[in-house]
C-alpha positions in Angstrom: -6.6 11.6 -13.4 -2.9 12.7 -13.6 0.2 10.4 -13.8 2.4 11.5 -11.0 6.2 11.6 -11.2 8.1 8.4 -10.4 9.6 9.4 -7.7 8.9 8.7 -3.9 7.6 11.8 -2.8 5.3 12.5 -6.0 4.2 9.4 -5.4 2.7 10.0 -1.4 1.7 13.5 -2.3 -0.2 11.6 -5.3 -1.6 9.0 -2.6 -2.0 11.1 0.3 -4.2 13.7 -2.0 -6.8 11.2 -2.6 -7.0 8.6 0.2 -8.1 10.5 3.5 -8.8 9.1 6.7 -11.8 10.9 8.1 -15.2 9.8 9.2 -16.8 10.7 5.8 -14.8 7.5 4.8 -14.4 5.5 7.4 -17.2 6.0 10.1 -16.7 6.7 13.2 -12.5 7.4 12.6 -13.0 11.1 13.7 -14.0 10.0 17.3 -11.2 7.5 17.4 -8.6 8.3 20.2 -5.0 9.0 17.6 -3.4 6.1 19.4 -6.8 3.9 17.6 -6.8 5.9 14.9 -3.0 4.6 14.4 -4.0 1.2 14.9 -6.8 1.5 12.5 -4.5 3.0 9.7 -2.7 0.2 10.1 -4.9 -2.6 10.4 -6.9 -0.9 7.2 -3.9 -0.7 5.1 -2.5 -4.6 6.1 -6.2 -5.6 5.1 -6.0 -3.9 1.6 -2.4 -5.4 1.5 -3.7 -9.2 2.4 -6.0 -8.4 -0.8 -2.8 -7.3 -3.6 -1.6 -10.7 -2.1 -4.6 -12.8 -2.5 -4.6 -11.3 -5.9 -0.9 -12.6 -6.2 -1.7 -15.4 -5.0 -4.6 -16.4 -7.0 -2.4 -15.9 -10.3 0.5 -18.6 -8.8 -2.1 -21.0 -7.7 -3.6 -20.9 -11.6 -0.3 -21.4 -12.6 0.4 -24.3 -10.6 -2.9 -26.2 -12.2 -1.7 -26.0 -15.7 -3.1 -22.2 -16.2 -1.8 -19.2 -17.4 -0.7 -15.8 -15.1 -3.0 -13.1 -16.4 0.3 -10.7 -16.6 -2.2 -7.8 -16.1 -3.4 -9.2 -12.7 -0.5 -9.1 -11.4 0.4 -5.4 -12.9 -2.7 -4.8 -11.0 -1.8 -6.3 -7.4 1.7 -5.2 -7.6 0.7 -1.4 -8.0 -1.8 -1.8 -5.4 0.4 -3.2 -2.8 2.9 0.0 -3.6 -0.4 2.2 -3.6 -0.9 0.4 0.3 2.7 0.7 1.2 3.4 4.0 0.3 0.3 4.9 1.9 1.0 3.0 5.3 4.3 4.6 5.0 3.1 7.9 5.1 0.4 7.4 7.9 3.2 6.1 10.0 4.7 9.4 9.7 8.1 8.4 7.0 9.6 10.7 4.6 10.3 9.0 1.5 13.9 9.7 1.6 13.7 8.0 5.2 11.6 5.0 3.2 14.2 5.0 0.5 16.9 5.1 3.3 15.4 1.9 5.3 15.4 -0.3 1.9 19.8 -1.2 1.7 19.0 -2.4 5.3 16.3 -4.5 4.9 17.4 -6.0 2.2 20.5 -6.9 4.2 22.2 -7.6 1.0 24.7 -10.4 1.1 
């Protein structure tokens, strides 16, 4: 597999070229109405998202008991929630200069 550019849009085209939605996937998603189809894009990608956290999460908690973060772990989850982000983003129809244009004002830096 290729490493894509760094940039947004290489990125999504990168994602978007290898994670379809279609029934050969995700049976029964080519019957789905689009408004279900929507909801299951989203509910699929929160899901893979709860599991980068988990991941996250997993690492913290091991520190908290005296343990060690396995640094790679969280290399792992991190790239995997971008992975789901990106994707979501896309599915929900947002360019990535749109993506890159919501950021400033979420942050609502101080």
């Amino acid at each position: 597999m290729t490493t894509p550019n760094p940039d947004l849009a290489s990125l999504m085209i990168f994602i978007g070229e290898r994670y379809k939605y279609n029934s050969a996937t995700y049976p029964g998603f080519d019957e789905m109405t689009p408004e279900d189809r929507g909801g299951f894009i989203v509910k699929h990608s929160v899901l893979h998202m709860n599991k980068s956290t988990g991941a996250l999460a997993t690492e913290a908690e091991r520190q908290d008991h005296g343990g060690d973060m396995n640094n790679e772990a969280l290399c792992i989850a991190c790239a995997k929630m971008l992975v789901n982000t990106l994707s979501l983003a896309q599915a929900c129809g947002m360019t990535p200069e749109e993506l890159a244009d919501m950021v400033p004002k979420v942050m609502k830096s101080k």
